[in-house]
N, C-alpha and C positions, 0 to 999 in steps of 0.2 A: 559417549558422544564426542570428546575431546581428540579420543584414538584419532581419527580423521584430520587432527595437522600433522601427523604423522608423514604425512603425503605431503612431499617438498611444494610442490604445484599450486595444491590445492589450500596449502596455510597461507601462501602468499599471495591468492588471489583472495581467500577467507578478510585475511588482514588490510588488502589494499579494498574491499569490500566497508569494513570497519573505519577506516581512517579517511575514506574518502563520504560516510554517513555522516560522521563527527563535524566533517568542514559544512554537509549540508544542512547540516541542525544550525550550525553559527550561523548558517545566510539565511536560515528560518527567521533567526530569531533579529538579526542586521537587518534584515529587508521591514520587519514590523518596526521596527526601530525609524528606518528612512521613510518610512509612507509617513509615520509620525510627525514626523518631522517638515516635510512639505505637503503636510495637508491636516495636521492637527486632529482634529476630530470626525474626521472625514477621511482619514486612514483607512477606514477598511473599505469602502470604495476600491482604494488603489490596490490594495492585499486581496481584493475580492476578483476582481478583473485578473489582476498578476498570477494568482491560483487558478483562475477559470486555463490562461494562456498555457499556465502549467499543463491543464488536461487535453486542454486541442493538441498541445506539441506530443502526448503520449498517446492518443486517436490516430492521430494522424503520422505521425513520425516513425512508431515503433514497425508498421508493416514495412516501411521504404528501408526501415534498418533492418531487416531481415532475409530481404534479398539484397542489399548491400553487404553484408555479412559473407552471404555462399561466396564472393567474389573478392573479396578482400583480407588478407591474413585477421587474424583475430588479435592477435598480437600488435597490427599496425593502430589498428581500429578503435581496441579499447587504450591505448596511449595516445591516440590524438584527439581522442574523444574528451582524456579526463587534461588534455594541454587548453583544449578551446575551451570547457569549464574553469579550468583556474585563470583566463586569461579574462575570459566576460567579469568573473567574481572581483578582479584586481581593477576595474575598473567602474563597476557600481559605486565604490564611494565618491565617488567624482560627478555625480548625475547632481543636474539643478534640476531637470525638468523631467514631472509624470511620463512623458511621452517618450522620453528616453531609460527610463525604470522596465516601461514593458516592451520595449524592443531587445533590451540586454535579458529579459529573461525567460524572453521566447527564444533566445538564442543558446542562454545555459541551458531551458528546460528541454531544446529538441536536441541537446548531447546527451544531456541524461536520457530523453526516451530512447536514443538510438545505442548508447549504452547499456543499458539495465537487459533489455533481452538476449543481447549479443553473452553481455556476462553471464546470465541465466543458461544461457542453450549449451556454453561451456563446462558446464559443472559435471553433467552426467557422462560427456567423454573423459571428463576426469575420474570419475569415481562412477564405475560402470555396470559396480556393485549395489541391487537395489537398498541393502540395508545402511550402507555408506550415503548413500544419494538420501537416503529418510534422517539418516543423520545432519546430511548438510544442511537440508531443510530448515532443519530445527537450528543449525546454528544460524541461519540466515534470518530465521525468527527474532531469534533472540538480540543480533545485530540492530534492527529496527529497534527492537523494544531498547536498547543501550543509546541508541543516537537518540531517542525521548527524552532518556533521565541526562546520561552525562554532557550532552550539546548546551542546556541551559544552564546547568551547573557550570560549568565551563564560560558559560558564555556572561554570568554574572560575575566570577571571578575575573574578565578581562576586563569586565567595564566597572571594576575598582581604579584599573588603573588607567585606563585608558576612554575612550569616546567608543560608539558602534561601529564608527567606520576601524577600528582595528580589529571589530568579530569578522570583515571580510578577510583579515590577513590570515586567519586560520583557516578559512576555507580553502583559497590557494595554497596554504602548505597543507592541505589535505589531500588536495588533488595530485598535487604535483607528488608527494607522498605516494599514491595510487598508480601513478604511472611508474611511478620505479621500481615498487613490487611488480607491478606485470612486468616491467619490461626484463625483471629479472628470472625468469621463466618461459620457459618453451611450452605455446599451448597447442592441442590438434587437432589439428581439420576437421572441419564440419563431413564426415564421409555417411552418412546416415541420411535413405534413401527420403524418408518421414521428414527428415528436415529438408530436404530440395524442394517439399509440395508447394504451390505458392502459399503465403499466408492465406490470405484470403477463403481459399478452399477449406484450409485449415480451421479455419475461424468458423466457417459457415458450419461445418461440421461440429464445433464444440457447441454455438449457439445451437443448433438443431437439441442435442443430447440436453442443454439447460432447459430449451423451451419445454420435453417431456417428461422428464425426470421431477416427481415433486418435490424431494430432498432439496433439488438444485433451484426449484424458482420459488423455495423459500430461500434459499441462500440470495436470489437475485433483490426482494424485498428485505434484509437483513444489510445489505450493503448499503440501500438509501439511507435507512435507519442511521448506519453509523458515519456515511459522509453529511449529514443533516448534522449531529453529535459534533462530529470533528469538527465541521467546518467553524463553526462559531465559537469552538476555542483557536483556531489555529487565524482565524481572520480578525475576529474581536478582544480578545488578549488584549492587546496592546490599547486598547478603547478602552478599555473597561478599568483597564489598572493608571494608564496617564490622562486619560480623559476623564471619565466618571470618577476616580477617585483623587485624580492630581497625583501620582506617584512616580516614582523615578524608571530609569531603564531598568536597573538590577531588580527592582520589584515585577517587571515583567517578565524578566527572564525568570525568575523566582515561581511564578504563576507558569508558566511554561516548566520548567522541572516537577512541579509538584502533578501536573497529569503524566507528565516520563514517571514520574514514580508509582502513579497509579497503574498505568500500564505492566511498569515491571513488576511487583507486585501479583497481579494477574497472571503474567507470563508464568511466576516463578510456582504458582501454586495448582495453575491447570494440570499438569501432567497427571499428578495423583487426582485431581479432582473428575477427571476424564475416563481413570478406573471406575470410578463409583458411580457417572452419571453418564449419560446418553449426550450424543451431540446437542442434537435438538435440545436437551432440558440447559443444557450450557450455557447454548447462542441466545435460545428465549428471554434466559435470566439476564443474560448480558445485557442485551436491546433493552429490558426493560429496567433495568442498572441504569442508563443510558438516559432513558429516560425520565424517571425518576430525580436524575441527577440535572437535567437542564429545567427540572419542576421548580427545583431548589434553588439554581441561580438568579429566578426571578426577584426574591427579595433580596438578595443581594445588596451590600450597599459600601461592604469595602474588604480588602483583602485578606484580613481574617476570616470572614464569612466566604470569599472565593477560592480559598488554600483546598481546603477539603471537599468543595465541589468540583475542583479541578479533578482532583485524585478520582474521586467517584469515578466520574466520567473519564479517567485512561481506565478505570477498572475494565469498567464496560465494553471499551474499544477493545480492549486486546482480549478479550470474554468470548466476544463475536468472533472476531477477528483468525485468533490461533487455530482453531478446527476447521477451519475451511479447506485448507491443506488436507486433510485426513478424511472430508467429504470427495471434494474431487475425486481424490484415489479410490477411495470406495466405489463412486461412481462412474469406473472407467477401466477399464482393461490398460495393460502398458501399450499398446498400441496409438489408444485413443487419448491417453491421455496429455500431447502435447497440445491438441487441438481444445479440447476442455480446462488446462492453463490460460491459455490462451482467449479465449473467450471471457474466463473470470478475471483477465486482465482489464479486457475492454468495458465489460461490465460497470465492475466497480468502479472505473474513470468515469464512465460517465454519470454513475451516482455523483462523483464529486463536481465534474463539471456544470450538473445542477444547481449543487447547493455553497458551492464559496460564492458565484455572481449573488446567490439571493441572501446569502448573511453580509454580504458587504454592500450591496445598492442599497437592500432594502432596511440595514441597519442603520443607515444615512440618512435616509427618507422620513422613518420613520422611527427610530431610538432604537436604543438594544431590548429594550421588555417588551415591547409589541412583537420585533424579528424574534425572539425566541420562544415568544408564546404559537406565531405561527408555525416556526419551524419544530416546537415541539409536538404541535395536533399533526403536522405532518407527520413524525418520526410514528409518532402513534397508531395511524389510518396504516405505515407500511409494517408495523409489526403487530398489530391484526391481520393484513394481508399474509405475512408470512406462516401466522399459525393457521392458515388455514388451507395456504397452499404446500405446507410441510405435513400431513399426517401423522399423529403420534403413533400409529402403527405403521413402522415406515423398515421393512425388513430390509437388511442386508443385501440381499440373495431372493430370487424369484427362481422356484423350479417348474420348468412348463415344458412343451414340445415346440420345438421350432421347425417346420416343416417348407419343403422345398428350398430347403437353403442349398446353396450348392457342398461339393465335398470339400471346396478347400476355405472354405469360408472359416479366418480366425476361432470362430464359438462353439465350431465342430470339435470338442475336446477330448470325448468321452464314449465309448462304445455304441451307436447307435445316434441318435438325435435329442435324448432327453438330457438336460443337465442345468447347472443355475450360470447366473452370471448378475451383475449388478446392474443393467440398465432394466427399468420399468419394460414389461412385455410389449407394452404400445411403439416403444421405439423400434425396434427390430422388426418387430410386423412389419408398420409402417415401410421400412426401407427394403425389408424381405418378404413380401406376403405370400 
């Protein structure tokens, strides 16, 4: 996997990738910190709205960055993009007021959404090689899963010495960091005819392939599941450990690394685990890891008791999480498959745009044991749903006749009209009958 920073290019966007995760983990864990702090117990309100803004700014943002993109060097793009993140982060500790919390992070989070794809669409003119690009994949996995563990670690060794408003200072040297890997590399033009299409088209075409594929609208109940999961570590944290228990920052952050370890952990043992089991029996076990684990946090009553629930639950997450990658592909030709990225983008944001406003209003309103007991019959109703719109006999490969397709149509492969391919037969019909 590693051969791949071998590529001058590609290590230094790998890394400005890495060091620009690390500073978002600190303003994860700074921002639960600040809502704490002006608004006490009633923090995740603010953390719940601030993550909801999160998800509108990547709805809504990442198309306009995508044809901003075809027109803008890439190179320009993702360095002013990570200048205007490190310039918002340097000025969050400086906020008195709620109302200026969520204007400064509707403004980071719609650099990040206009970022991340722009980064994303550059990878494969770098490494143009499918087995390289399945490599990057998996290092971009494992990034995520590192900004989990090493962000809160990190982030309680600063605040030995310091207050939260200096976890923003590592975020702008993370950014600013990011921008000078990129800037020290030549990236290349988007010339790929697939990425001119507009988004939009793009997207309606990956949603079409989710709505009929059942592999895929299990995966679409699988994502509630785990933005249900996540949200209520990532929004109530900081409730749980300074409010309900009275505990310090570094006890938070503490609580926040021990699900990066759980994650990692996960990460590190799937690959072999994925030899031996089916996706589905994976994702299933994960979801229900997942759930299991938010059973547990109910009695809960102090951080000993919440250390190893945490864990539990990054198990979970990254359980579901890691194969999703390896389904897409499955179910997708390289043609279609920008479009079907794409869609599991939007998807899964909007599972979490669901579930941060109802773990933070409805944790306010009504205490954290009630939101969690709702939010866990929820997680439950969507992973039933999943097993039943996922098939345990769920082939690979469907071999049928496609008839009257034309001759140059992509699935014409094979001598004649007969052959397999991975989308359900109902899809193709549908658009070929």
């Amino acid at each position: 996997m590693l051969v791949i920073l071998r590529n001058r290019t590609y290590r230094h966007l790998f890394f400005a990738q890495v060091v620009a995760l690390l500073g978002t983990g600190l303003a994860t864990v700074a921002l639960s910190l600040l809502a704490f702090d002006l608004a006490g117990d009633k923090a995740g309100q603010i953390l719940g709205t601030a993550m909801a803004i999160k998800m509108i700014a990547y709805v809504l943002i990442a198309p306009l960055a995508s044809a901003l993109a075809e027109n803008v060097p890439r190179r320009v793009l993702l360095v002013s993009l990570d200048l205007v993140r490190g310039a918002t982060a340097l000025a969050l500790p400086f906020v008195t007021e709620i109302w200026e919390v969520y204007v400064l992070i509707a403004v980071l989070q719609s650099a990040s959404a206009a970022f991340t794809p722009t980064f994303q669409s550059t990878i494969p003119d770098i490494l143009p090689d499918e087995d390289d690009y399945t490599k990057a994949l998996s290092l971009s996995r494992l990034a995520y899963d590192l900004e989990n563990l090493i962000s809160p670690a990190i982030a309680a060794l600063i605040l030995l010495v310091t207050s939260w408003q200096g976890l923003f200072s590592g975020t702008v040297i993370g950014f600013i960091a990011s921008a000078l890997l990129v800037v020290s590399v030549t990236l290349p033009k988007a010339t790929s005819e697939e990425r001119k299409k507009r988004f939009i088209e793009r997207a309606k075409q990956g949603f079409r392939v989710f709505l009929v594929t059942p592999r895929l609208r299990g995966v679409m109940a699988l994502n509630v599941v785990v933005s249900l999961a996540g949200a209520m570590v990532i929004v109530n944290t900081v409730v749980w450990v300074q409010g309900e228990f009275g505990l310090t920052e570094q006890h938070t952050a503490l609580a926040f690394a021990a699900f990066g370890a759980g994650s990692m952990l996960a990460a590190l043992a799937l690959p072999a685990l994925l030899k031996r089991w089916a996706d589905r029996q994976v994702m299933l076990t994960g979801a229900t890891i997942l759930i299991v684990g938010m059973l547990m946090a109910l009695p809960v009553k102090g951080l000993i008791g919440l250390l190893p629930v945490w864990a539990l639950l990054g198990v979970g997450f990254s359980t579901v999480q890691t194969p999703v990658g390896r389904l897409l592909t499955r179910s997708s030709h390289p043609e279609d498959r920008p479009a079907l990225f794409a869609a599991q983008f939007s998807l899964s944001h909007a599972g979490w745009l669901f579930a941060y406003p109802m773990a933070g209003w409805l944790g306010s309103a009504v205490g954290l044991q009630v939101t969690l007991a709702v939010m866990t019959a929820l997680a439950l109703v969507f992973l039933i749903a999943a097993r039943k719109l996922w098939p345990a006999d769920d082939p690979v490969e469907i071999r049928h006749i496609h008839e009257n397709l034309p001759e140059d149509h992509p699935h014409i492969r094979e001598t004649g009209a007969r052959h397999t391919h991975p989308y359900i037969v109902d899809y193709w019909h549908r658009r070929w009958p």
